[in-house]
C-alpha positions, -999 to 999 in steps of 0.1 A, spaced: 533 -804 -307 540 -803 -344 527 -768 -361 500 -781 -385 506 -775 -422 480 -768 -444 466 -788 -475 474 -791 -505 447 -773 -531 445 -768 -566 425 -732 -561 456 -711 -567 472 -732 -598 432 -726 -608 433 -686 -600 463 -688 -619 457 -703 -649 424 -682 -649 443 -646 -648 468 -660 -673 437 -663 -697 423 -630 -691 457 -615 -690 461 -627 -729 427 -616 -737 433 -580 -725 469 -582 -743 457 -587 -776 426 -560 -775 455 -536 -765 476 -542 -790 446 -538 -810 444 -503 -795 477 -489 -796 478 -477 -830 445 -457 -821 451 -448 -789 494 -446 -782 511 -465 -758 504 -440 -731 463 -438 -732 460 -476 -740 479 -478 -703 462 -455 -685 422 -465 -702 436 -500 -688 445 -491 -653 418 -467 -649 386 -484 -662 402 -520 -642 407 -495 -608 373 -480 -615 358 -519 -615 376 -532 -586 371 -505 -562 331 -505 -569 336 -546 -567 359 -547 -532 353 -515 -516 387 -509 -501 377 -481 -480 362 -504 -454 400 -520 -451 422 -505 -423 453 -502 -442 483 -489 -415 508 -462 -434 533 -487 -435 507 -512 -458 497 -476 -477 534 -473 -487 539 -511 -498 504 -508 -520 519 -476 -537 550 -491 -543 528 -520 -555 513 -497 -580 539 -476 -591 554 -515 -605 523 -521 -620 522 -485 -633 555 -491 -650 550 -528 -658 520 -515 -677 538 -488 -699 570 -508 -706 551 -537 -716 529 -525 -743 559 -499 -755 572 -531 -761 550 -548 -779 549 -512 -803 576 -526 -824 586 -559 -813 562 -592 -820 544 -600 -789 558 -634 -783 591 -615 -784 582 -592 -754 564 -617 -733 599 -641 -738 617 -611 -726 593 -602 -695 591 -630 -681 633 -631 -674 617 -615 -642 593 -641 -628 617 -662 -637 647 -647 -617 620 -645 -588 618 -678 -589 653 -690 -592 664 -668 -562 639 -681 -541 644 -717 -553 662 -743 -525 659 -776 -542 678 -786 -572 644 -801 -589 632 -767 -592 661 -752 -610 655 -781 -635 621 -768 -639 628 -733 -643 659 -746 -664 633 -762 -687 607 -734 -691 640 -708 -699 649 -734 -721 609 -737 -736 614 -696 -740 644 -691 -757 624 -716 -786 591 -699 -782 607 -667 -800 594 -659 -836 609 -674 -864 609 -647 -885 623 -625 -855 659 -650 -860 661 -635 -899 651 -595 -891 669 -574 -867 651 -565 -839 644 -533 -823 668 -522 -799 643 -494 -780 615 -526 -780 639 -550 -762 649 -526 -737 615 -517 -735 606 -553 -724 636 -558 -705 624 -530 -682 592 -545 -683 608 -579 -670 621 -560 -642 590 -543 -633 574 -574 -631 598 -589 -605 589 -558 -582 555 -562 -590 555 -599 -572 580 -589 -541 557 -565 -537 526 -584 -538 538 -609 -518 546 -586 -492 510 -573 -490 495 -610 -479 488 -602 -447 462 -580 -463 427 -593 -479 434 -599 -518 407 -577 -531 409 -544 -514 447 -549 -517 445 -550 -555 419 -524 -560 444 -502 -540 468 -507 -561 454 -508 -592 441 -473 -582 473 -462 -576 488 -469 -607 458 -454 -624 465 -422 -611 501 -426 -618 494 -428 -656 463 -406 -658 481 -376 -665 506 -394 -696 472 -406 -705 456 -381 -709 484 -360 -730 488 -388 -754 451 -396 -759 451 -358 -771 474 -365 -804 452 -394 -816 420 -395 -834 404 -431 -826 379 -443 -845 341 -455 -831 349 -488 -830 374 -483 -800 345 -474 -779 333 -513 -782 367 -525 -773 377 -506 -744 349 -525 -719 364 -557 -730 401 -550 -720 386 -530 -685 372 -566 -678 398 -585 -689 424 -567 -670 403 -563 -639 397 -601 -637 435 -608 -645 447 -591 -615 422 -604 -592 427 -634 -605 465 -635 -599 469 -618 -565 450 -645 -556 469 -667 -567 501 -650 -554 491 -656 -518 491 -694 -523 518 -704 -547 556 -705 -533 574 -677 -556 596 -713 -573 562 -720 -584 550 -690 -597 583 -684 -617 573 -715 -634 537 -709 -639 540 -678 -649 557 -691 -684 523 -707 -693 515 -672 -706 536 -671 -736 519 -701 -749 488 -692 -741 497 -658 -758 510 -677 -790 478 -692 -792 457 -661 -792 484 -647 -815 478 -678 -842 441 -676 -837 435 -632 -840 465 -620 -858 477 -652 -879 508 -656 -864 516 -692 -868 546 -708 -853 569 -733 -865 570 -770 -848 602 -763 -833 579 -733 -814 551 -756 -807 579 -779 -789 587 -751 -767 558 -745 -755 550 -782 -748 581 -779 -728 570 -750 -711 533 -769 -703 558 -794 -692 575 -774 -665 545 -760 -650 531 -795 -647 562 -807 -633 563 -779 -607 527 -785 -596 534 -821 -593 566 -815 -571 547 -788 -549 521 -815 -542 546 -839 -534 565 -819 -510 534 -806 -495 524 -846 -490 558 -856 -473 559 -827 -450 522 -833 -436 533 -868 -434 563 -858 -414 539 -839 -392 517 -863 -385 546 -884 -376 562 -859 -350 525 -851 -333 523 -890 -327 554 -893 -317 543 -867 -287 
């Protein structure tokens, strides 16, 4: 008898889309930040305060994690610990929609390895291509900084750990998993944190934003190892380049950074992509059901 496949739902591309919001959300309030804060503490008050919400929200101590899932979820962390630091380094003294461009080489990567059908290199061809257009204008005229690309470079690499590494935990439930993690990377950074935070002198009006990026990030992470557990990785290498549009957005609309139609083309092409990998993923998930039901008859 045919092993039965199961549906096709739209709750992960949903999960997705949903953390990629949040995701931007907490980006910009921590860019916000850094100047008050340093790279270090902004990471750290991030982590912690999104640790200190998930565990109260999941309770991972009523999990039975083996050692061998212990030492995935820490390895799990330690990505996300990095991911964290490299990222927002990054974004210190590059523009934003520079550093995302640059991250996301690793989701994409991710994707392209894992990819077996030629349609989905043509969709991860198009979103690379939707990238390389989505990067600042005036970034084309002004030299970059080379410490700020390696930065995000590092961060794109970080970022492909960070989904092998979540992948790997999906035998385990979503939440606990995360809040494990997230835990772990908190107290990976805590120290740096807590140095840096030292040497700064923030003002009153960082206490009102720091709630908003603990929430933001919290819901992100949910939101995407969620997601993670039911997208293919060629999937989520496209997907994931949603963000950079959605980040150029709240870049136009919170810090006036407006882009050029040539910009707004790439990320249509982007959009583009992700629908086009959605659609495809349906499709194949359609004919292989269909090819099951044919092989149980044929029993």
């Amino acid at each position: 008898m045919a092993e039965k496949l199961p549906p096709f739902s739209w709750a992960p591309y949903a999960a997705f889309l949903a953390s990629a919001l949040c995701f931007c959300a907490s980006t910009v309030l921590a860019k916000v930040l850094i100047p008050e804060l340093g790279v270090g503490a902004v990471s750290a008050c991030r982590t912690g305060g999104a640790a200190a919400v998930l565990v109260l929200l999941w309770r991972p101590w009523r999990t039975v994690f083996s050692r061998r899932d212990l030492l995935t979820v820490a390895g799990y962390g330690l990505a996300l610990a990095a991911m964290n630091v490299s990222f927002y380094a990054a974004i210190r003294t590059i523009p934003i929609g520079v550093a995302m461009a640059i991250q996301f080489a690793g989701p994409l990567a991710v994707g392209a390895l894992s990819s077996r059908r030629a349609l989905d290199f043509i969709w991860l061809s198009l979103a690379a291509a939707g990238l390389l257009l989505l990067i600042p204008e005036a970034s084309v005229n002004a030299r970059l900084d080379g410490v700020g690309v390696a930065w995000a470079a590092a961060a794109a690499a970080f970022w492909a750990s960070y989904m092998v590494l979540g992948r790997a935990t999906s035998h385990l439930p979503a939440g606990p998993t995360v809040a494990l993690g997230m835990s772990a990377a908190a107290a990976i950074l805590a120290p740096y944190g807590l140095v840096e935070v030292g040497r700064h002198a923030p003002s009153v009006w960082v206490a009102w934003v720091i709630p908003g990026v603990v929430a933001a990030s919290a819901l992100a992470y949910s939101l995407e190892m969620v997601a993670l557990r039911g997208l293919p990785p060629r999937t989520i290498g496209v997907l994931i380049n949603t963000e950079p549009a959605l980040g150029a957005v709240a870049g136009l609309v919170v810090f006036g950074q407006f882009l050029a139609p040539l910009q707004w083309a790439a990320m249509g092409a982007i959009m583009s992509a992700s629908i086009g990998s959605i659609v495809s993923a349906r499709s194949v998930a359609g004919a292989r059901r269909g090819e099951a039901r044919t092989s149980s008859s044929a029993v």
